[in-house]
N, C-alpha and C positions, 0 to 999 in steps of 0.2 A: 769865309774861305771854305773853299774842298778838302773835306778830312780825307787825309791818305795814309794816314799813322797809322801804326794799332790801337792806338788812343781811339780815332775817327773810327777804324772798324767795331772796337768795341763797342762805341755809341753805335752806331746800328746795331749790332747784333742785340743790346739792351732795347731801341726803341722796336725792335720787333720780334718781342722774348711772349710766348706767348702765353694764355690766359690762365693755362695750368702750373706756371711757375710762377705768373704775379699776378695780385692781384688789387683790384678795385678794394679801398676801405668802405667798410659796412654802414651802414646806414645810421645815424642817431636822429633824435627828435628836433635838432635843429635844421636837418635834412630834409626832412619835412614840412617844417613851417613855413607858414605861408606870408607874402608881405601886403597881402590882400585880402583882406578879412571883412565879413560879413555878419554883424550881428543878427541874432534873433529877437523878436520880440517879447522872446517868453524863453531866455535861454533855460536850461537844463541846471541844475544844481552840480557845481563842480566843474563847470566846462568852460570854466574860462580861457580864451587861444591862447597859445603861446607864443611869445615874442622875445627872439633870439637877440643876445648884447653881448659888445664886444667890449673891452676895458680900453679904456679913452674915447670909441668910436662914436660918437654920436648919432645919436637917433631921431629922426622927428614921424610923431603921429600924425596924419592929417584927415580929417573929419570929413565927412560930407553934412552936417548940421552944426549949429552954433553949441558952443561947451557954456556952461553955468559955473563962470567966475567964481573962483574960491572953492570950486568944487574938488578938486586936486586933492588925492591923498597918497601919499607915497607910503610905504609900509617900511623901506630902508633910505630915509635919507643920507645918512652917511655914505651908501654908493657912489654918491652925486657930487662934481664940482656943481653943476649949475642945473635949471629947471626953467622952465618958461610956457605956461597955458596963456595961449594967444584964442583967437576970437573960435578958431578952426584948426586947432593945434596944438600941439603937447611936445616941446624939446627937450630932450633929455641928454647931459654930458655924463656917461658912467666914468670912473675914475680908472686909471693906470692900473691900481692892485688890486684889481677886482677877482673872488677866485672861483675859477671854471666850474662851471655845474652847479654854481650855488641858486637859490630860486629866490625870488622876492614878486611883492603884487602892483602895480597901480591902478587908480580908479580916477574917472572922471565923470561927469554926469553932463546931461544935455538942457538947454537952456529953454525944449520948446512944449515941455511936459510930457511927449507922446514916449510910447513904449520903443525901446527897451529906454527906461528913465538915466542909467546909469552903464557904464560899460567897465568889465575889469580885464585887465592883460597880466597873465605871469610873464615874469620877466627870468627868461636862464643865460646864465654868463657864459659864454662861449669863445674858446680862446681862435676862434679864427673865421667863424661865420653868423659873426654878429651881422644884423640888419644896419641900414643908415634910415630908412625910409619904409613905414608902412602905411597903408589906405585901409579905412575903417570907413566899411560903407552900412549906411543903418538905412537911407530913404529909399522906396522903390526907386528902380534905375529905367531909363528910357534905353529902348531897342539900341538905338546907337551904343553903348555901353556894351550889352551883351553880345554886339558884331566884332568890338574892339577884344572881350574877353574871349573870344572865338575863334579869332586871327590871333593872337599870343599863345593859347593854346593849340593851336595849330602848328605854327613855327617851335613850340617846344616839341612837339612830336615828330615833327622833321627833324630836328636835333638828335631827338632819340635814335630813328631808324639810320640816322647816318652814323652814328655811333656802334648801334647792334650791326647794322652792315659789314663797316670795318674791322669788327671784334670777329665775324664769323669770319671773313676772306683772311686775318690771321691766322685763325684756329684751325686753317686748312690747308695752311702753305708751308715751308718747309722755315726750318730755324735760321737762326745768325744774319750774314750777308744774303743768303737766297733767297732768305723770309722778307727781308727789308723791301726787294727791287718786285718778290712778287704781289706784298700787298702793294704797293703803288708809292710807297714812302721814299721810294726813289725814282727814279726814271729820266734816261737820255740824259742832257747834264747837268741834273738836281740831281747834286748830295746834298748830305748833311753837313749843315756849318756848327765850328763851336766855338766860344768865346770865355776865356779863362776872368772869371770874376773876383778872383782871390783878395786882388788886393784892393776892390773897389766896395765889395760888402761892408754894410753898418749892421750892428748887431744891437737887439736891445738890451737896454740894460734888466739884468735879472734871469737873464735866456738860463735853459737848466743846462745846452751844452753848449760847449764851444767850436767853432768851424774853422776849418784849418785848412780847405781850398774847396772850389766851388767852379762849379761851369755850366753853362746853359747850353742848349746843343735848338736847332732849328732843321724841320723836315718838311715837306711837303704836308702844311696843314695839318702839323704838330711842332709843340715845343716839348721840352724836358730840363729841366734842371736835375743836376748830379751835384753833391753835398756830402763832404769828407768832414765827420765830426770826433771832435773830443768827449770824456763823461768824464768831467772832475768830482760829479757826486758818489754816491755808496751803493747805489743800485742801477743795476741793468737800464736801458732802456731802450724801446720799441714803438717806431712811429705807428701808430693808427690812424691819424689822418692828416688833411694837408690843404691848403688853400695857397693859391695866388690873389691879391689885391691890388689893383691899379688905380692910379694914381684921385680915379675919377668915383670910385669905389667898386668900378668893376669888380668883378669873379671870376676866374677860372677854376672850376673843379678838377681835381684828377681824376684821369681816365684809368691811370694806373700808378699805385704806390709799391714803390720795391724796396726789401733792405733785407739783406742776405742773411743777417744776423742780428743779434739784442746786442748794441753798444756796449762793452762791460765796463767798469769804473777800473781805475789803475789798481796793480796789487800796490800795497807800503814796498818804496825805493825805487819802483817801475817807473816806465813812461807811461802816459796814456795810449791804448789800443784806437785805432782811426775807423770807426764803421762807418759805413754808407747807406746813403738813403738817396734813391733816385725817384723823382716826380713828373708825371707823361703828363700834358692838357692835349686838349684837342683847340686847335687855334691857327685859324689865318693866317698870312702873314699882315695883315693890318691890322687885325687883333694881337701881334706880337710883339707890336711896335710900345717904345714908352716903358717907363720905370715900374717894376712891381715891388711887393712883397710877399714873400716864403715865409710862409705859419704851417709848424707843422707839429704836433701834439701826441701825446701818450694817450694808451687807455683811459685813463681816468681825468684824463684833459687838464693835468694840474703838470706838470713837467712840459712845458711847450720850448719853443726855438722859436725865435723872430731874426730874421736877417730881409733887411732892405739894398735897397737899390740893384737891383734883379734886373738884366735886360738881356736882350737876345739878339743874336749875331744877325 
């Protein structure tokens, strides 16, 4: 529907609050990893990639040469329901309690004696942008390869400039409602839709808060979720970062994480105090289509929130 409430106008006036009042969460090393990796023949001492896990998420390695059987060493099995080195692959099930930031190693080796003989992957536990899938390329590649690697970075850089684009024509235009129609997030008759999810959210078990209403809002090639939470624990808390996961293991990053204030825990006899956390993607509307999940994490990535079944008006 057409927000016409103040409810409706607030969500505009938040999905175009601009850059000097919210912003983008900071970059960590899972941010960076790649799910595309390229061995050396003579790696470096200490440099082995990093490869980002999520607890329960499933992982599979996939090889461009044969692996040598029984070669498999896990350094924490206990992380593991299950494992499986197939001819050209490596599956790994990380477990539920898995805890954030902690590091562990794998190794596997190659069956065809050439260099690099062995390959090793740190593995860091990430509460919301764990990999499902990485490619570990060790054999020279044919041109076709580096055309395909070329067109993917490409369209990531389109991605980019239409992000920087947007960021700047907000940074330029006026706040609230006039900001909203003059970045483009509105126009003629696109408003913004919102859809009250309160009582359709699952939450997981273990979450550090609790959520007490919830609504996703939809714009002209943006979504946002808005998140009214409880802190039954003893300390503060302050989201720093945030992912959406779709059903297929899509990703949406946030474009913009906002939250007014650090949750505080009830005083003895109180209620609980209600903070908010509001989360912008940038997204289609056929990218907005379909059920998500909202992971959204503390500094030190050990305090998370998981609530599913997320969808958008």
């Amino acid at each position: 529907m057409l927000v016409a409430s103040p409810v409706g106008l607030l969500a505009l006036a938040l999905l175009s609050t601009p850059s000097a009042v919210s912003a983008a969460p900071s970059m960590d090393e899972c941010e960076a990893a790649s799910p595309r990796l390229k061995l050396a023949a003579m790696p470096g001492k200490g440099q082995a990639p990093v490869v980002c896990i999520g607890p329960g998420l499933p992982i599979t390695f996939r090889f461009d040469s044969l692996l040598q059987q029984e070669s498999l060493k896990i350094q924490e099995r206990g992380w593991f329901e299950d494992w499986a080195l197939g001819r050209q692959t490596l599956m790994l099930v990380p477990r539920e309690n898995l805890v954030a930031g902690k590091r562990t190693e794998v190794e596997v080796c190659f069956a065809d004696g050439a260099a690099p003989a062995c390959a090793t992957f740190v593995l860091v536990v990430h509460p919301g942008l764990g990999m499902q899938e990485v490619k570990v390329l060790r054999q020279p590649r044919p041109v076709a390869h580096f055309q395909q690697v070329a067109k993917e970075a490409e369209a990531d850089l389109q991605q980019c400039r239409a992000e920087v684009r947007q960021l700047r024509a907000e940074r330029g235009g006026p706040d609230g409602l006039g900001g909203a129609i003059a970045s483009g997030l509105v126009s003629g008759d696109r408003g913004v839709s919102v859809k009250d999810l309160s009582t359709s959210i699952t939450e997981k078990e273990g979450n550090a808060l609790r959520y007490y209403s919830v609504y996703s809002y939809r714009a002209l090639e943006r979504v946002a979720v808005e998140v009214y939470l409880e802190n039954p624990g003893s300390e503060p808390w302050t989201a720093a970062g945030a992912v959406l996961r779709g059903p297929k293991g899509e990703v949406l990053k946030p474009l913009l994480l906002w939250q007014p204030g650090a949750i505080l825990p009830a005083a003895p006899g109180e209620a609980s105090d209600r903070g908010r956390v509001v989360v912008e993607m940038l997204a289609t509307e056929k990218e907005a289509r379909g059920t998500y999940t909202l992971i959204l994490w503390d500094a030190e990535r050990q305090r998370t929130v998981t609530l599913g079944n997320v969808t958008f008006p």
